[in-house]
NULUMMI-509218 format. One record per residue (C-alpha): x, y, z. Coordinates in steps of 0.001 Angstrom, whole numbers, plus 500000, padded with zeros to 6 digits. Layout:
     east    north       up
        X        Y        Z
...
END
This chain:
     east    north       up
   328597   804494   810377
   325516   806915   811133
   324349   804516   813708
   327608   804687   815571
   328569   808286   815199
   324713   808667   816663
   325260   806048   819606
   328494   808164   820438
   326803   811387   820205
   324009   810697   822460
   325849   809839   825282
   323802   808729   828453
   321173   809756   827209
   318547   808870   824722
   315864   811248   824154
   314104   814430   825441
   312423   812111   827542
   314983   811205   829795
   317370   814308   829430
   318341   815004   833062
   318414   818667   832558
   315720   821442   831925
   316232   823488   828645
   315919   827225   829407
   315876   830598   827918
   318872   831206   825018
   321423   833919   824639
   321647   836105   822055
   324671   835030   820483
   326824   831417   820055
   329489   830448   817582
   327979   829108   814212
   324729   827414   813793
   324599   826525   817719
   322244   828042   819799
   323631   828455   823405
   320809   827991   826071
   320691   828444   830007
   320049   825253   831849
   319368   823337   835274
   320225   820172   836342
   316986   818170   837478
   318692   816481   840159
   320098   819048   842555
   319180   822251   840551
   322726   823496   839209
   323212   825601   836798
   324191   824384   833517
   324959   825437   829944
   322998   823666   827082
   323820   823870   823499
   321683   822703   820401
   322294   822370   816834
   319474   821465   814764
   318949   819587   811047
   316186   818691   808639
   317441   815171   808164
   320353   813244   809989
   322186   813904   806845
   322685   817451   807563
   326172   818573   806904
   325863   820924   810206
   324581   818093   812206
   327025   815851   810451
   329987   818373   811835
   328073   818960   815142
   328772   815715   815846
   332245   815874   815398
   332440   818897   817725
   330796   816726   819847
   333150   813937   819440
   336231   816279   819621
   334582   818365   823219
   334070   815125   825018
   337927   813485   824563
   340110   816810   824816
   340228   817819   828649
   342120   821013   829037
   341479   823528   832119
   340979   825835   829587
   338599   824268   827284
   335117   823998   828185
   334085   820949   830597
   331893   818550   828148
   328671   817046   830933
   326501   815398   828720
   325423   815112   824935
   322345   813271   823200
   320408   813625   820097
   316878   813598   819707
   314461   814264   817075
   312244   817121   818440
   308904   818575   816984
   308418   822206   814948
   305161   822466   813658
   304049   819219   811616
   307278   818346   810904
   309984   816804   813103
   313504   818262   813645
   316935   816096   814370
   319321   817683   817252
   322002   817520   819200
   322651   818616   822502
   325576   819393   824353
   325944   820165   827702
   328527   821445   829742
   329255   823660   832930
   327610   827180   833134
   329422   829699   830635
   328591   832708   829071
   329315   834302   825670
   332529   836414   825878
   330494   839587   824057
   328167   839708   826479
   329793   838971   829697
   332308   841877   828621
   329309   844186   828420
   328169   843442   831624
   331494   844025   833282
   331839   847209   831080
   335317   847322   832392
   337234   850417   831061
   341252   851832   831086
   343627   849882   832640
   341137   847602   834256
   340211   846632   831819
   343472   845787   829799
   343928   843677   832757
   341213   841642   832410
   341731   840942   828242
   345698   840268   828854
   344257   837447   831410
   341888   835962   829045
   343865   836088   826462
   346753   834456   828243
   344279   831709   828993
   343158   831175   825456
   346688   831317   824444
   347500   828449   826883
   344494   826533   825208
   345836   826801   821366
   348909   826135   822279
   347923   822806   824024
   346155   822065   820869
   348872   822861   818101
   352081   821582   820621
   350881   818835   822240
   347770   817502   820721
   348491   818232   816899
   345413   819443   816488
   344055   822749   814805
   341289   824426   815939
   340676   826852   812981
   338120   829166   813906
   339508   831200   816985
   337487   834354   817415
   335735   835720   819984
   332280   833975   819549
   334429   830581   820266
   335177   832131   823697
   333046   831464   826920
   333152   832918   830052
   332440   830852   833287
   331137   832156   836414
   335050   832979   837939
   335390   835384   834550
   337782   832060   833331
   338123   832457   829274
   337773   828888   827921
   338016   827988   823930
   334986   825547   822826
   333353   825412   818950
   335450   822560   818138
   333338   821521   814590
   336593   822633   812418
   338469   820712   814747
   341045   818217   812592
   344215   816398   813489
   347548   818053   811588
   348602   816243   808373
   351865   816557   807974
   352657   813659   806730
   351839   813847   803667
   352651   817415   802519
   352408   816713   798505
   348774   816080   799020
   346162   818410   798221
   343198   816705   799766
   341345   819504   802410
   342895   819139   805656
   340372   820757   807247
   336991   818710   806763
   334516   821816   807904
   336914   824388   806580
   333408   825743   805550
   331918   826716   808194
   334991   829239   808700
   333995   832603   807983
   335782   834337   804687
   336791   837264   807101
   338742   835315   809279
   340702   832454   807306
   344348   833479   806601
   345340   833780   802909
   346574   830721   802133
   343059   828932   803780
   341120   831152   801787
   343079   829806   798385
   342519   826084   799803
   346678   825264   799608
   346515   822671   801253
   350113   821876   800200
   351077   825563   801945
   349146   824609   804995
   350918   821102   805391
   354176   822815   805012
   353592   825597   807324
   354005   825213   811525
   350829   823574   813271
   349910   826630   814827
   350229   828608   811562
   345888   828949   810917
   345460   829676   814834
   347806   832092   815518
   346257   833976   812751
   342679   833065   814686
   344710   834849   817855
   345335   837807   816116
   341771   838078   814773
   340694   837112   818430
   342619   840482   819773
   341380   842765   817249
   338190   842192   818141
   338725   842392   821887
   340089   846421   821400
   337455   847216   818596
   334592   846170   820478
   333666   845383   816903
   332841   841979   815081
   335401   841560   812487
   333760   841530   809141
   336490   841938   806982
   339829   840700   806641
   341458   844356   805919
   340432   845381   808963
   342669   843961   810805
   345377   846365   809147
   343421   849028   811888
   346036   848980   814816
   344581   852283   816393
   342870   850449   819202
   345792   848228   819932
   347649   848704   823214
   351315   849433   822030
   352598   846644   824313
   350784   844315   821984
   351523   845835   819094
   354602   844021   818083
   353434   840589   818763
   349806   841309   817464
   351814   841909   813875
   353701   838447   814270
   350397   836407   814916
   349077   838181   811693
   352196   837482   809268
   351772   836987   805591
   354065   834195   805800
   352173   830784   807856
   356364   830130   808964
   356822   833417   810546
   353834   833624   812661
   354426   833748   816290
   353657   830471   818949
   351263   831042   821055
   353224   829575   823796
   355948   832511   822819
   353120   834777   822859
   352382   833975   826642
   355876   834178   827707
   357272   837211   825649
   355266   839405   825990
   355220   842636   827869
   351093   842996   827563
   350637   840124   830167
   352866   841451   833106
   350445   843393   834942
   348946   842789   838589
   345867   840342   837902
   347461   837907   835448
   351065   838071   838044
   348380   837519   841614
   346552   834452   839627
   349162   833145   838346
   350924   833121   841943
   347523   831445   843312
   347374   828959   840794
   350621   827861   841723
   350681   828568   845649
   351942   824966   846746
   355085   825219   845341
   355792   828946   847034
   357618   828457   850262
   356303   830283   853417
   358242   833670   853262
   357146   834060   849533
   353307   833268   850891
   353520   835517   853779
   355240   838746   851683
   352510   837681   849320
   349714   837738   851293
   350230   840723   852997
   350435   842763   849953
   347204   841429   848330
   344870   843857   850210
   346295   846373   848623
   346358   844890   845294
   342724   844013   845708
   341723   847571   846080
   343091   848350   842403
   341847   845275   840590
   338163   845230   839190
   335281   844253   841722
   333845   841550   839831
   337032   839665   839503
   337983   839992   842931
   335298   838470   844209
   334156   836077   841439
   337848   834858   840361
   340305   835610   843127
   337827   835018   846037
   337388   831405   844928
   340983   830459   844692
   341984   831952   847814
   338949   830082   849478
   340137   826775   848306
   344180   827765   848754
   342712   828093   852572
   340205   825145   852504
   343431   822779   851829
   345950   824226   853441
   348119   825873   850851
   347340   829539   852318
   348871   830534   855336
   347168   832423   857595
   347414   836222   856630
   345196   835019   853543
   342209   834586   855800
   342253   838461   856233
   342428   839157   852929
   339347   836299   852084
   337390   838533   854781
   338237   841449   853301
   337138   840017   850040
   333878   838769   851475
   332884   842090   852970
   332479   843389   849350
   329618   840430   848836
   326195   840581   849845
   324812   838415   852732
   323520   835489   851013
   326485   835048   848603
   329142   835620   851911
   327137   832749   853647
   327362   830643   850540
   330550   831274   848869
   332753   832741   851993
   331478   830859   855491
   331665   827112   854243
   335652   827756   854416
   335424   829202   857312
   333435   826437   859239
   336097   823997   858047
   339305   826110   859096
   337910   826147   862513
   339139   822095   863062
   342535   823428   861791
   345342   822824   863904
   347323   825896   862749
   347604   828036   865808
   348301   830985   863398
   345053   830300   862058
   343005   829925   865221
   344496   833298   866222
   343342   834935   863086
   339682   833107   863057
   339378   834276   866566
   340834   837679   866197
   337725   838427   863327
   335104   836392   864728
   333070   839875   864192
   333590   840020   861097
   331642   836871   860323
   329949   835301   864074
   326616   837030   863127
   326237   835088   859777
   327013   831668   861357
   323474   829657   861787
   323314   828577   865594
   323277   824981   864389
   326297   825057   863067
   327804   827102   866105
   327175   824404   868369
   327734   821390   866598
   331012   822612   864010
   332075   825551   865526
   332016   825551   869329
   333807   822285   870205
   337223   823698   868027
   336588   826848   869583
   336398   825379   873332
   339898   823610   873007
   341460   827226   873243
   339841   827980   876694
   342756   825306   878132
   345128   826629   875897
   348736   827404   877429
   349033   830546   875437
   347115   833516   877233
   346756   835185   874164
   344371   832539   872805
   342853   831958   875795
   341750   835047   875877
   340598   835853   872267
   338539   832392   872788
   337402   834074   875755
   336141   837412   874098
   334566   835521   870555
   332139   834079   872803
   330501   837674   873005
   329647   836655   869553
   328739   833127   869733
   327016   832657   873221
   323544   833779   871787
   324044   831024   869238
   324892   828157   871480
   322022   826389   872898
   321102   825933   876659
   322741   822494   877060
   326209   823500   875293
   325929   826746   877715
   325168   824987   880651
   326789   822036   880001
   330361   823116   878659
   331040   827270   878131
   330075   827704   881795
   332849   825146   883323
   335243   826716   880916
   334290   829997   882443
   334399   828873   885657
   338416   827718   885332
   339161   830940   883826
   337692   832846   886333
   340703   831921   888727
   343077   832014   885991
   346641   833184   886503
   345945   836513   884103
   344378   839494   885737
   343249   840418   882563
   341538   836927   881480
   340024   836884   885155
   338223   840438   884771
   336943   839441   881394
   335473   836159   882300
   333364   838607   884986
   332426   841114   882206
   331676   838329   879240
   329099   836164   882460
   327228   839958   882781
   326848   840017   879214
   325538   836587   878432
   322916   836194   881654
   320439   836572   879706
   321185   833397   877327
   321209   831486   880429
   317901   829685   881534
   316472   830739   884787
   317982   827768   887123
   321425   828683   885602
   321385   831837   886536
   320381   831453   890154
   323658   828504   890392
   325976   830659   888859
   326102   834618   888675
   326029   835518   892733
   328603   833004   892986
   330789   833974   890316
   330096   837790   890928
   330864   837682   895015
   332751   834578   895685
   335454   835283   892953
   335135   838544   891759
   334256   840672   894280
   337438   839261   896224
   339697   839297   893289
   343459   840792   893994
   342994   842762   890881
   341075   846294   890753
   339507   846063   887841
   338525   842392   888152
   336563   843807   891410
   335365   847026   889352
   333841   844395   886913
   332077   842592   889604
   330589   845457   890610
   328892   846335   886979
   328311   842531   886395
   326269   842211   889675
   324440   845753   888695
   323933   844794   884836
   322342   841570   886031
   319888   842962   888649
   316788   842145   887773
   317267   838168   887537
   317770   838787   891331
   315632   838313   893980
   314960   840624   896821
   316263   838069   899728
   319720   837432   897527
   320077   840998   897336
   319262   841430   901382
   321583   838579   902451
   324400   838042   899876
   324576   840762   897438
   324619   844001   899337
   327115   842765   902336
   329545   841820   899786
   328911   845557   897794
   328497   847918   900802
   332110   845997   901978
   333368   847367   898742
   333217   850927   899964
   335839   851599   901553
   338186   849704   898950
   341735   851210   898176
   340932   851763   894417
   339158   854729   893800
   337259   853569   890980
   336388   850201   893028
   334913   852288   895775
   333277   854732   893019
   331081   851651   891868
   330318   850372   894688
   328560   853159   896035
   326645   853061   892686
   325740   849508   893069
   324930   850462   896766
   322311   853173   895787
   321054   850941   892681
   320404   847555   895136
   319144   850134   898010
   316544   851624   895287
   315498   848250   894521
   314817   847362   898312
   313132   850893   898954
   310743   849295   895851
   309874   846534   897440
   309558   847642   900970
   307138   849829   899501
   305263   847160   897495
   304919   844972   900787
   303462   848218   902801
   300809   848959   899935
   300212   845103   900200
   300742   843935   896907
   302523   840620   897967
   302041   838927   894598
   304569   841948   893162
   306859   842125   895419
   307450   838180   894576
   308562   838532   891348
   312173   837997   890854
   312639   840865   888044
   312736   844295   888928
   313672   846433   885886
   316835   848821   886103
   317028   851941   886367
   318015   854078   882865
   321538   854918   883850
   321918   850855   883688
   322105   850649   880392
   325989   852587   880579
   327127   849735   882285
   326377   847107   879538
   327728   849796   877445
   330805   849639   879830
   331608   845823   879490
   331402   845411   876095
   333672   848419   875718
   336566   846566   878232
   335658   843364   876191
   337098   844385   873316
   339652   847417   874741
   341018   844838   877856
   345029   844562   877740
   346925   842116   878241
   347455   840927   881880
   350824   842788   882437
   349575   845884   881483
   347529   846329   884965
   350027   845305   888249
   347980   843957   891106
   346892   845677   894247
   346064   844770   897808
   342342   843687   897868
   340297   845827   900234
   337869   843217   900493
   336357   841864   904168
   334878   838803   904436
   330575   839094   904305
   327984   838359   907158
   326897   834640   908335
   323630   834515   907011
   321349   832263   908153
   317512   832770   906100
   313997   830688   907479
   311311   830865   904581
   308140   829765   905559
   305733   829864   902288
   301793   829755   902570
   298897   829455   899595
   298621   833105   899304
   301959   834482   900104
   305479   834324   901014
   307606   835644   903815
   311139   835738   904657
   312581   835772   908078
   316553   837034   907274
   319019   836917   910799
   322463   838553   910744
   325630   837590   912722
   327865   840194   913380
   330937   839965   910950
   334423   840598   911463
   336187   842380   909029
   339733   840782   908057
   342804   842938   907113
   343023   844475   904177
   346592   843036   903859
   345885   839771   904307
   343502   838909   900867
   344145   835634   899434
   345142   835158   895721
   342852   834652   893276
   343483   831110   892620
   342793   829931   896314
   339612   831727   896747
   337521   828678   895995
   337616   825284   897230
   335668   824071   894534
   335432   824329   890567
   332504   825621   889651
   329708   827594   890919
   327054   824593   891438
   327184   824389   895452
   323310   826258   894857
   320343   824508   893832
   317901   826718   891503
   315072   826897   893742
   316797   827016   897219
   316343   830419   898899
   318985   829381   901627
   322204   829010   902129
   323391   826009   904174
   327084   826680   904523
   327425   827910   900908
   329916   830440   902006
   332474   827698   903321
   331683   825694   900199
   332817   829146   898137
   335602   830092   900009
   334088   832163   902447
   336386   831129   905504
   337670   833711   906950
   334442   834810   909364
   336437   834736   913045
   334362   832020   914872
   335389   833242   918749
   333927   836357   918073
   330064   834663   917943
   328328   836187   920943
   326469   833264   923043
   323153   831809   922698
   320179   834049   923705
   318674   831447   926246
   322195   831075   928436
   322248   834941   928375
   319145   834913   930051
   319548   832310   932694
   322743   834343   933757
   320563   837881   934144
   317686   835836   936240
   320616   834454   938315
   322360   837796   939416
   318584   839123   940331
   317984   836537   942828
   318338   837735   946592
   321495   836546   948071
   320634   834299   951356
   323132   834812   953774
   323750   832211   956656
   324145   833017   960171
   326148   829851   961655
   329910   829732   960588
   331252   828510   957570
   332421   825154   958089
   335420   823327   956083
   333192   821603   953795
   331272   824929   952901
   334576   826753   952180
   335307   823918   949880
   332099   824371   947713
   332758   828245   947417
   333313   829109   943994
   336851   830462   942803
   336236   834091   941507
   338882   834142   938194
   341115   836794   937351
   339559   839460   934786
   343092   839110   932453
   342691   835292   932761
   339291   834707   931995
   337492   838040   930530
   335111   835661   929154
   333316   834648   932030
   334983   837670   934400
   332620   840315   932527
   329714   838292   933675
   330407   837393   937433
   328300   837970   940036
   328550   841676   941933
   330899   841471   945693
   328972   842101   948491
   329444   846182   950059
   331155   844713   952839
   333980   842569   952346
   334882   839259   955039
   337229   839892   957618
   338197   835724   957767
   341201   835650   955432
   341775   832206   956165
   338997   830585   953567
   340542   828987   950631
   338170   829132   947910
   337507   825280   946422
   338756   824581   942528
   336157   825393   940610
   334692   823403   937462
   335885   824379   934352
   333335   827242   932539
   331640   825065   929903
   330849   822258   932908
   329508   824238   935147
   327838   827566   933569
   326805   828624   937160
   330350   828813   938802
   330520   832309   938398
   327650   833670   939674
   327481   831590   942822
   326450   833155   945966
   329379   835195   947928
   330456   834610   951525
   328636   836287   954612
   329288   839700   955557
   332052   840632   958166
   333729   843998   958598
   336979   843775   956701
   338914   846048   954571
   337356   846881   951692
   338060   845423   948803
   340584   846491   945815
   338645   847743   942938
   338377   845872   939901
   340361   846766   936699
   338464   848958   933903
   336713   846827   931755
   336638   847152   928216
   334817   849709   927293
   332949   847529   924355
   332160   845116   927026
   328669   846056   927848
   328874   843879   930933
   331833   845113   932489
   330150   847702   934755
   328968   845037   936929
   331499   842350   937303
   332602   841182   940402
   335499   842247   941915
   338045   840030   943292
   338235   839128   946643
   340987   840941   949246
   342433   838097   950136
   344251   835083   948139
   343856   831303   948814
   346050   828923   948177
   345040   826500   945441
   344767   823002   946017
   347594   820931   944672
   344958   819167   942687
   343718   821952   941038
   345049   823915   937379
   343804   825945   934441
   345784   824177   932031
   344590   822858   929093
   342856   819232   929385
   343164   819289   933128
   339527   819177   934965
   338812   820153   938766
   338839   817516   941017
   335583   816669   942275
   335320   817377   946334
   334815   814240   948879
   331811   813641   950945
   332048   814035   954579
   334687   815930   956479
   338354   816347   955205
   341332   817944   956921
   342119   820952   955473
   345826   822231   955561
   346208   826088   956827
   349054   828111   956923
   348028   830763   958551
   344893   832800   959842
   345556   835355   956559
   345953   833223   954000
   349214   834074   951827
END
């Protein structure tokens, strides 16, 4: 019988030797003859709770009712009984002679005495906490007496444990015996280990061992007198050491009173059920037993009882004791929220909770739920992750920002509520420095680059001020693709003032990742253009940005006269201290910005920016930049195109990283509204027109023949060709009297370039000739045009000027020539 009670006892294990678990220092008080030791698993390292017993011999009547405590721990599950791990028996040395014991283990408790002077709880907080333990002990007796049959006899508060949510759990289960009552004429002892009971707790008729009395009375007849002993101890603060102290009711709340008598009654068949005890009773309606009790049972709440609940638990937090807020009712409302029971006002209150923690115990007890309610699907909770990402983004570890937490977050970018789109926008303030260069690169910045044309105003200007705040997470090549572009493409020609404003302070922020010839050639046409916009605050910034850019220039213009090439190189060039307002600035509108109909859209005052076209040429020691301008035309301030057709392209990647030109970038980006007809013409065709009208004009002296008449050039009307008309050679002083020359049809302009400055007929005395009309006074060549001539020719049939037609091409050799009459018309 020894060997098998032994085989049961020790469990999986066998010895010291292979006891998975390390034996450490003991507390100062346990129930009985047990000593109650902290402990660590050797596997993983958890804490545990050890308990040992020890004997001379195996015989040992304590050892002999250890091991049915043992026995009894191991096949009664209860949540409020203490969870049995592991048991064995070994024989361990002291001194020369050797020592049997047993030892139990089971999850990390602590003794009820001292766990209630470390809280040293006080008033109603702590009534509170004792009508909560109580109730739970009260639950455990009962499910021992009721259901199981069983009596505990010993309930006191050394048989009470405290685990490490303040949970009150019932364990010394050596007295432990099965209810005879059966066989009520027998006087045999019920209770096998009625003598390890102490004389100041066993009722009267367990003190006179009538057994016959006990049989008789109700099962829960010896603990409910335990119960009472258990409560008089809890408002003492005293060990009870006699049994006629219990007659001291002074310390008794008066709530209590009534059913504190009933548990102690003289007669075993009056004393109260403890299930009546838990249900009856005033004592246990207060807030902490009535907001775990709700928890415990939050699945079968429906979801206006869970909402009305969770928005008055912040409240009720404030009033309940610290340490059980965060060590009982933190836990359950992290798992109510882990598995979906909670709804989603509950994850304010487990922040709330959470704040109250330190920072290694938030990280370990708080952001594990978090993580996981990130893949939930509950729009509700999204909102409410996203809406307090502040609260908890700067305790996230970057690994698990880009692998757990940025792919959920991402999804809301596309979302077809604006509200979410643009709290996903604004929580990447707080996880962009987490995310690493290939998620940034790779994924945030095409999200970005969708939103930035997004139908909001609002989500539009923030995608501008959230790219100013996270340049400097980008990588060097990513910057260069993706900031001008995003800052002067889009933003810069935005319909929306402040979406333009925010350009402004992005592109100034983000200066010194800039180098000089992107300032010269893209940055500071598109600013200085800004100047004159119709906002007030638009044009306020602009001539900020102006000054800042100009500063920069004046910087480097300087660096290049002193010679210091190698400086002037370098792509940073540190702000200036007023700078460091408009960082300042965008994180303020990050987290201020209202929605989008809160701002109504204005007329854009943007024009369109120069054609630039840049020559680098780069030698071993330094590097020059050759920058020409076109002259731009400025487009009306009417006419601006919305924001989601200012791009023919998604994205900002028409630039490579290390390409200081742009080869028709601008048309790429939108930038089509330049006015080609307005490009003046080539320098070298310029100059073969001047060297033409210096040449001396040859007159000849024989007549003009038909075929030379034919070859004279047809001198256009100013109004129908002021292209060429500006440029025409000067009339002679002395206009021909023969009116009778038709002029020949002349090639059209782009065959024949030299058409219009052709030599003009010889000189006769005529009338002079009509003046020409005032030229425009921007056309610098006006002045000298030629002036028509005094007479008109009739054109050839085969001639016209309209479109697609081309001169006909004159015969060789003499042709007859059809005149009307010596004057022409």
């Amino acid at each position: 019988m020894f060997k098998f009670l032994k085989e049961v006892v020790a469990g999986s294990g066998s010895g010291l030797k292979d006891f998975p678990y390390t034996v450490g220092e003991p507390y100062a008080s346990a129930w009985g003859s047990w000593t109650h030791h902290r402990g660590t698993s050797k596997d993983d390292g958890s804490p545990v709770s050890i308990f040992s017993l020890s004997g001379s011999n195996p015989q040992d009547r304590h050892l002999v009712a250890g091991r049915n405590g043992v026995k009894r721990l191991r096949t009664v599950r209860h949540p409020n009984i203490l969870s049995f791990l592991h048991s064995t028996e070994a024989e361990v040395p002291d001194g020369p002679a050797m020592k049997h014991t047993i030892y139990i283990v089971t999850e990390p408790v602590t003794p009820l005495s001292e766990k209630l002077k470390e809280l040293n709880l006080g008033g109603t907080q702590r009534d509170e906490y004792f009508a909560w333990g109580l109730h739970q002990i009260s639950k455990a007796v009962s499910f021992l007496n009721n259901d199981c049959k069983l009596v505990h006899g010993n309930v006191c508060v050394t048989s009470v444990v405290v685990t490490q949510t303040l949970d009150w759990k019932l364990h010394a289960f050596d007295v432990l015996s099965e209810f005879d009552a059966n066989n009520e004429s027998s006087n045999s002892p019920m209770l096998q280990f009625e003598w390890l009971v102490g004389t100041q707790y066993k009722p009267m008729e367990l003190t006179k061992s009538d057994w016959v009395s006990i049989r008789k009375s109700p099962p829960w007849a010896i603990d409910s007198w335990g119960l009472g002993c258990l409560i008089y101890e809890l408002f003492s603060g005293a060990k009870l050491t006699r049994t006629e102290d219990l007659r001291n009711t002074a310390s008794i709340p008066k709530s209590l009173l009534p059913d504190y008598q009933r548990l102690l009654s003289s007669a075993p068949s009056r004393r109260m059920n403890p299930s009546k005890l838990i249900d009856n009773s005033e004592f246990f309606q207060n807030k902490l037993v009535e907001t775990i009790q709700f928890m415990e049972v939050l699945n079968l709440k429906d979801s206006v009882e869970k909402d009305s609940f969770f928005r008055k638990l912040p409240n009720i937090a404030e009033q309940l004791p610290r340490e059980i807020v965060l060590k009982k009712l933190l836990p359950v409302l992290a798992s109510a929220l882990e598995f979906g029971s909670a709804a989603a006002p509950a994850l304010v209150v487990l922040l709330k909770m959470g704040s109250w923690l330190p920072a290694d115990q938030f990280s370990a007890k708080v952001l594990p739920t978090i993580v996981k309610l990130f893949a939930s699907n509950d729009r509700a909770i999204r909102v409410s992750l996203l809406q307090h990402i502040d609260q908890f983004g700067e305790s996230l570890a970057a690994q698990t920002v880009d692998e757990q937490v940025f792919p959920h977050v991402a999804t809301g970018f596309s979302d077809t509520s604006a509200f979410l789109r643009e709290l996903t926008l604004k929580s990447m303030l707080v996880l962009a420095p987490k995310l690493s260069q290939r998620t940034i690169s790779g994924s945030l910045l095409k999200y970005l680059s969708k939103l930035q044309v997004d139908e909001e105003p609002a989500i539009r200007t923030n995608t501008t001020i959230l790219l100013g705040n996270i340049a400097n997470y980008m990588n060097d090549g990513t910057r260069k693709r993706v900031l001008i572009n995003a800052f002067t493409v889009r933003a810069l020609r935005d319909t929306f003032p402040p979406a333009r404003a925010a350009g402004i302070m992005a592109l100034s922020v983000t200066s010194s990742y800039y180098e000089m010839t992107e300032i010269a050639t893209r940055i500071l046409p598109n600013v200085v253009v800004l100047t004159f916009d119709p906002d007030s605050d638009v044009r306020t910034k602009a001539f900020q940005a102006t000054d800042q850019f100009l500063q920069i220039a004046k910087q480097h213009h300087e660096k290049l006269t002193m010679g210091d090439n190698s400086a002037a190189e370098a792509t940073g060039i540190q702000l200036k201290p007023g700078n460091a307002g408009l960082l300042g600035w965008a994180m303020s509108s990050l987290t201020q910005k209202g929605k989008g109909s809160d701002h109504g859209p204005v007329s854009s005052a943007n024009a369109s920016n120069s054609q630039i076209s840049a020559s680098s040429s780069v030698t071993s020691d330094n590097r020059s930049s050759t920058v020409a301008y076109a002259p731009s035309t400025s487009s009306s301030l009417d006419q601006t195109a919305p924001a989601s057709a200012r791009s023919s392209v998604d994205g900002w990647g028409e630039i490579e990283n290390d390409n200081t030109q742009e080869e028709n970038g601008s048309d790429k980006e939108g930038w089509d509204d330049v006015d080609p007809f307005d490009e003046k013409p080539p320098p070298s065709l310029l100059s073969n027109i001047q060297a033409a009208q210096k040449r001396p004009v040859v007159q000849p002296k024989q007549p003009v023949s038909n075929s030379s008449r034919l070859n004279q050039p047809k001198v256009p009307k100013p109004e129908e060709d002021p292209l060429w008309g500006s440029i025409a050679a000067p009339a002679p002083k002395n206009a021909s009297k023969s009116s009778d020359i038709k002029p020949s049809t002349s090639h059209n302009d782009d065959d024949d370039l030299w058409g219009s400055i052709a030599a003009p007929p010889p000189k006769s005395a005529g009338k002079p000739l009509k003046p020409p009309p005032a030229a425009n006074s921007d056309d610098l060549w006006g002045a000298i045009a030629a002036p028509p001539p005094s007479t008109k020719a009739r054109p050839l049939a085969s001639s016209g000027r309209g479109r697609g037609t081309k001169p006909a091409q004159p015969k060789l050799g003499a042709q007859r020539i059809g005149r009307t009459s010596s004057t022409g018309m």
